[in-house]
N, C-alpha and C positions, 0 to 999 in steps of 0.2 A: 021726317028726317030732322036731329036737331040742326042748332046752329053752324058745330065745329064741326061735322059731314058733312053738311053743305059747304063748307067755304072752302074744307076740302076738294072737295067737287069739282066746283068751281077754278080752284086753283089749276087741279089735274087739267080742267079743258083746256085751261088756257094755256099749260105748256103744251099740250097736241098740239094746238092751234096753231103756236110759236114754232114747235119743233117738225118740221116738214122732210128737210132735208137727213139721212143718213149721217151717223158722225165717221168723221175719218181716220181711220187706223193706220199703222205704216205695216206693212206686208211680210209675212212670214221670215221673205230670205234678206230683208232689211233694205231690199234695194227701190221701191214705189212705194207709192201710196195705196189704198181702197179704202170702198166705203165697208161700214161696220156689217153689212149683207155680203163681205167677198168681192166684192165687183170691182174691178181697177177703175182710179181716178188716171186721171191723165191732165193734171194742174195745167189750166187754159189760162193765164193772168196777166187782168190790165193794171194799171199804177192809177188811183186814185187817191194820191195821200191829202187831199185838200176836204173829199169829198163830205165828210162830216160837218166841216168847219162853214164851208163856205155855201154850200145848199141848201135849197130849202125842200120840202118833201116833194112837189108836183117835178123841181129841176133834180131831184137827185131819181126820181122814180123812171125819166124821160133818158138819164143817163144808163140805167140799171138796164134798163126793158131795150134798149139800143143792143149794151155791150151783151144781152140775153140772145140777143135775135143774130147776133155775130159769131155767137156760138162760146165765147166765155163762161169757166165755169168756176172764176175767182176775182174778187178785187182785192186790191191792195191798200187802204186806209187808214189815218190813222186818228187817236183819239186826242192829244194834245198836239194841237198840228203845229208844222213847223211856219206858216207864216204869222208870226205873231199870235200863237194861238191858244197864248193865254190872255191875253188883255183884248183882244181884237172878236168881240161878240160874233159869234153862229148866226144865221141869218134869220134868228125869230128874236135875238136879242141876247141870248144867253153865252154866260159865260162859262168854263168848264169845270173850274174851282173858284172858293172861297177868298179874296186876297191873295191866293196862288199857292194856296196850303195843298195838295195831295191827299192831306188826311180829310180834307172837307170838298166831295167832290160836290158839284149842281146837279141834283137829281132831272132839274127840267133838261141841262143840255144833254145827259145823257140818256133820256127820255127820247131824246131826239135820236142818236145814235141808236139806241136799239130800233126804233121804228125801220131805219134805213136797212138794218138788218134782217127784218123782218119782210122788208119790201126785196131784197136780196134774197132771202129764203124759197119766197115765194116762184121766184123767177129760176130759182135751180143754180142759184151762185152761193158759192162758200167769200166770209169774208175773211182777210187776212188781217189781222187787225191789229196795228200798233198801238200798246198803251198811250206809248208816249214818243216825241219825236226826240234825238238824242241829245238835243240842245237846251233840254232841260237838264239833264247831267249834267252835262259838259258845253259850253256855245262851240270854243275849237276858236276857228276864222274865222266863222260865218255863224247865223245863224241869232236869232231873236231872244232865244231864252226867255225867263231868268234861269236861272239853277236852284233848282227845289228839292229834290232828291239825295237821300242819303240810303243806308242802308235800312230802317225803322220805316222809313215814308216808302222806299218803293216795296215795303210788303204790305204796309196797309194799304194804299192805293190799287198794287194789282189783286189783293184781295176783296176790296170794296167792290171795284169792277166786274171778279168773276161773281161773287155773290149774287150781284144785280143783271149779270146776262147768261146765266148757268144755265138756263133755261135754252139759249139759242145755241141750236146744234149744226150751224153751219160758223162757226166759227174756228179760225187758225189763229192761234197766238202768237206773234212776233215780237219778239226782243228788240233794244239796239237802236234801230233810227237812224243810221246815216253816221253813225261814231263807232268809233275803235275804243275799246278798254287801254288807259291808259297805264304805260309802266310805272310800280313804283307805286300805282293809286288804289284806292277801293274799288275802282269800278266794275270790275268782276265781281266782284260781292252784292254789289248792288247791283245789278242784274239777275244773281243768281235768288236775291230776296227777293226781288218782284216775280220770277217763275215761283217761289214759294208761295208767297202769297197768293197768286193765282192758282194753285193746285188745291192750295187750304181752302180759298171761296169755291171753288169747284165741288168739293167733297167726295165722297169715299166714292159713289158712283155714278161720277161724271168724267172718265179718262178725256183730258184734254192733249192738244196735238201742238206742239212747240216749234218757236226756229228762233233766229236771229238774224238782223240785219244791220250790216256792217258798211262802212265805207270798201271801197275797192284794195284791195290787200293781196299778200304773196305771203306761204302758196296757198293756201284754201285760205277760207273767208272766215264764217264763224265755227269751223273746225279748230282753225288755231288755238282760241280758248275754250271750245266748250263741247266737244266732240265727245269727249267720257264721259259727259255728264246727264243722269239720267232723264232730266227734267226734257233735252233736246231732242226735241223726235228726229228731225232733221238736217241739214245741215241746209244754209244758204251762203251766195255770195254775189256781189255786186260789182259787174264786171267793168262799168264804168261806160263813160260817152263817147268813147270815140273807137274804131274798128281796132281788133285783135281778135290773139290767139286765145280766146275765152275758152276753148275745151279742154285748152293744159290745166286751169284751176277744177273744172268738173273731172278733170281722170287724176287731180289727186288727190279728190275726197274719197272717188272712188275706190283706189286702194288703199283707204285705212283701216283698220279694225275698231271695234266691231262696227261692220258693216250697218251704215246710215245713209239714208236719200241725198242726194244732194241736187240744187236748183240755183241758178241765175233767175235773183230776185230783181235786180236792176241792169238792165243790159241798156245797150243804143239807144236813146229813142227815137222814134220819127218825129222830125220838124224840131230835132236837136240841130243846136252847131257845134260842131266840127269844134277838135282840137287842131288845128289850123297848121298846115303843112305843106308842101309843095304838092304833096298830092292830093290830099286831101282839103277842100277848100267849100265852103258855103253849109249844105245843111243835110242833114242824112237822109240817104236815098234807102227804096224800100229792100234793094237786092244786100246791101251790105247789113240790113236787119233780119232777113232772111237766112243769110250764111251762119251768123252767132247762133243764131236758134237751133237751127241743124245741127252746125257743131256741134251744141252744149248736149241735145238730145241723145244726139248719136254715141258722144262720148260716155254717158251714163246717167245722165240727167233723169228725173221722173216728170217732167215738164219742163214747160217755159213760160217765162212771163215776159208779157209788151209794155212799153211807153210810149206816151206821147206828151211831149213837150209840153204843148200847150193844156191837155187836161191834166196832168197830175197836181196842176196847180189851180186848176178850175177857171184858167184865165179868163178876164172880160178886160172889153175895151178899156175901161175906165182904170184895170188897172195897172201899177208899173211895171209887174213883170218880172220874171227873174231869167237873166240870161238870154234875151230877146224871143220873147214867145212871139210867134209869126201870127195867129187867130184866134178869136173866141175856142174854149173849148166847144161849146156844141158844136159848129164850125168844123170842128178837128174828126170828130168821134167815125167821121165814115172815109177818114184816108185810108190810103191803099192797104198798108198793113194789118191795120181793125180787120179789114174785110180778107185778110189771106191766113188768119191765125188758126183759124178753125181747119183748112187744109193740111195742117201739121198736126192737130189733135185727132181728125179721120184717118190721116195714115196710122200713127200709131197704134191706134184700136181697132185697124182692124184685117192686123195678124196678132197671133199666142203674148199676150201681153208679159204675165210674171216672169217669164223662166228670159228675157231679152240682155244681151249680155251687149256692147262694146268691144269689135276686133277686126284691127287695123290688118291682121293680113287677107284678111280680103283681098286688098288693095295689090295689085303686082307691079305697076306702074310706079317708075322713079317720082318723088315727091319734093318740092318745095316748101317749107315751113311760112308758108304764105298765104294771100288770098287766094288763091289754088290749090289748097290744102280739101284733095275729095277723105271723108271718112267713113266706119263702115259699121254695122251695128248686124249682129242677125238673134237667134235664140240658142239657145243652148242645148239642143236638139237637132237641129240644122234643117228643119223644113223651111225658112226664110230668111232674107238678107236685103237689106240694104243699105245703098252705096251711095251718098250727098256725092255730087259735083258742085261745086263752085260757079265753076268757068265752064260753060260746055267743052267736052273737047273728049277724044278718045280715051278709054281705059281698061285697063286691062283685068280681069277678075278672076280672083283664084276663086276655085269652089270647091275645093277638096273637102270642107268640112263641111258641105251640106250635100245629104245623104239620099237625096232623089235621083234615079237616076237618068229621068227624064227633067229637065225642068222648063220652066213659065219666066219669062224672060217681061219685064213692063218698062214702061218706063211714065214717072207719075209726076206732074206738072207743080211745081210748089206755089205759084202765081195765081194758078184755077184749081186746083184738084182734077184737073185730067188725066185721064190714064190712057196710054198708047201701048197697045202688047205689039211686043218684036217677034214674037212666035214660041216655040219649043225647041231647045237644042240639048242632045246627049251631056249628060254629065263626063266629060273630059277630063275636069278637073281645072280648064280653068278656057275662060273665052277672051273676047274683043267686045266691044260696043261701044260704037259714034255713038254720041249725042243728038238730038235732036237737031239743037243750033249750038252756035260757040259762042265764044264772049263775054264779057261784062254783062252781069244782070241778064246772063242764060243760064239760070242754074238748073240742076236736074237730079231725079232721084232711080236712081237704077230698084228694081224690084225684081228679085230673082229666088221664085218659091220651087219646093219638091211637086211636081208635078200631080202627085199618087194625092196631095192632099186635098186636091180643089176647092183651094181658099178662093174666094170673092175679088174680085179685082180692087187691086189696091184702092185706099179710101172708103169702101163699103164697108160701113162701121160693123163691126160682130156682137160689139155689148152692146 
């Protein structure tokens, strides 16, 4: 064999090696995600925007293999991060650029990131990966900067980038940062340069998978600018830190055209605080980061992504913090939520994934535009349905549009993943069902299938 067959060779192994994971596609009817074999994703994501910057391989591996074994099947990351993380060295010393040129990125630090991605690959996570945090753009209020980007620098940067990790096929590429395109400004352009650039380093066959991330906005998120645009696979929105009506932003990406995914990329986090109110007072509990999820899903979401306070930032003792981080992140990584994320990615998958539509008549029961807000989701076929409660408490369910005429009546725990079957009752066309228990932080999820189909009791994964 000569030389240039061998290093061919060579080359070729080493992208198997690297390429483990499936790439992701968005789904015939526009509406989810799957892998490039057909198979539905069901985006499982934590918030790790520090994670590159601030760890090092054995702490970011102990992080990965954690959020692995909790059943995550995304992080969220980014490459110039937002704490000072152009001047403030990665944890083996490196910096990310050259004097803070873009066009001169550090092979070593990003040496480093790809490794993470690799060690992410491995474990069966996709990363979400921000170039850049948006305070390179733009600082805004907040935020460390400097401002480096124009529209020339963010195509050679997100070009350089996909070049150098073309090879890793568990990657989602995120726009945006935590910033709104300004009126009046370039910054849509410069945005829309860096998905260029990143498609051009990609090349002809390597279909990459796109979003944006935006500050918290009305009414969609990165719909607002860049919905038509073809470079955006999806759509995202960041529904902010403190409780609301997050499924009114996910039902109006919903109905736009052409039909694109849409996801709450930044929602509550746990061991957040509070926008501080009479009622709301001290630090977010797990029931009211529970409700947003459901919401967002049930409205027409193709996933959900978690936070938590204190890891997105990778917080230690020593440092100051932003916003009152209550513990270390390792510390953090096994609260309640971590550990209940994965009982909303089992329900999902496992009833009829593609064909799952968002429909609120379900519901018969008079409703409050509140935390009491039950919503209802089934297929569009009508062999299953289900019905979020909030609050436990009685409701009332229409079932005219699903077509068994016997049905399986459950009821599925969002806390544990338990399942409780209330029996079999004639299709009517519409029933009753108590709750379990009532209350604050009783929530519940009504499961009512066609009989004739003998699905698996809810949460018994199907793929």
């Amino acid at each position: 064999m000569n030389k240039s067959l061998f290093s061919l060779f060579l080359l070729l192994c080493t992208i198997t090696t690297f390429a483990q994971l499936p790439r992701l596609k968005v789904s015939d009817n526009g509406r989810f995600l799957q892998t490039e074999e057909g198979k539905p994703f069901f985006w499982t994501g934590d918030t790790a925007w520090e994670l590159f910057h601030k760890l090092d391989k054995e702490q970011a591996a102990y992080y990965l293999e954690t959020r692995a074994k909790q059943g995550f099947n995304v992080v969220q990351a980014v490459g110039l991060a937002e704490l000072d993380g152009l001047n403030t060295p990665n944890a083996y010393g490196y910096k990310p650029l050259d004097k803070t040129d873009p066009v001169k990125i550090n092979v070593q630090y990003f040496n480093h990131v790809a490794w993470v991605m690799q060690k992410a690959d491995s474990l069966g996570i996709y990363v979400a990966f921000l170039p850049t945090w948006g305070d390179k753009l733009f600082k805004d209020s907040w935020g460390d900067g400097p401002e480096i980007f124009d529209q020339e620098k963010a195509y050679q940067f997100g070009k350089s980038l996909a070049l150098r990790l073309r090879s890793q096929s568990n990657i989602i590429w995120v726009l945006g940062g935590d910033r709104l395109p300004r009126e009046g400004s370039e910054d849509v352009e410069v945005w829309r340069s860096m998905a260029k650039g990143i498609e051009e380093g990609l090349g002809l066959f390597v279909d990459g998978i796109f979003s944006f991330h935006p500050q918290p906005t009305s009414p969609g998120g990165s719909s607002n600018w860049f919905h038509e645009d073809e470079w955006l696979s999806f759509n995202m929105h960041q529904t902010g830190h403190c409780p609301g009506q997050s499924y009114q932003k996910i039902a109006h990406d919903y109905q736009l055209t052409p039909a694109k995914p849409t996801i709450d990329g930044e929602p509550l986090y746990e061991d957040h605080p509070y926008c501080f109110d009479a009622k709301h007072k001290g630090y977010s509990v797990p029931d009211d980061i529970r409700r947003i999820m459901y919401w967002n899903v049930f409205a027409g979401a193709f996933g959900q992504t978690y936070g938590c306070h204190d890891v997105w930032q990778m917080h230690r003792v020593e440092d100051k913090g932003v916003n009152g981080p209550l513990r270390p992140w390792d510390a953090a990584l096994n609260l309640p939520m971590a550990n209940q994320m994965k009982h909303l990615k089992h329900l999902m998958l496992s009833r009829p994934f593609f064909d799952r539509i968002p429909d609120q008549t379900l519901i018969e029961s008079e409703q409050k535009d509140d935390e009491t807000y039950a919503i209802g989701t089934r297929d569009e076929s009508g062999t299953y349905a289900f019905v979020y409660v909030p609050t436990g408490k009685t409701i009332n369910i229409n079932t005219k549009e699903l077509r068994g005429q016997v049905l399986n009546v459950w009821w599925y725990d969002p806390r544990t993943g338990a399942t409780f079957m209330l029996g079999q009752t004639q299709n009517f066309g519409s029933f009753s069902a108590v709750c379990p228990s009532s209350g604050p932080g009783n929530d519940w999820i009504l499961v009512v299938d066609d009989a004739s189909k003998g699905y698996e009791k809810p949460g018994t994964v199907a793929y």
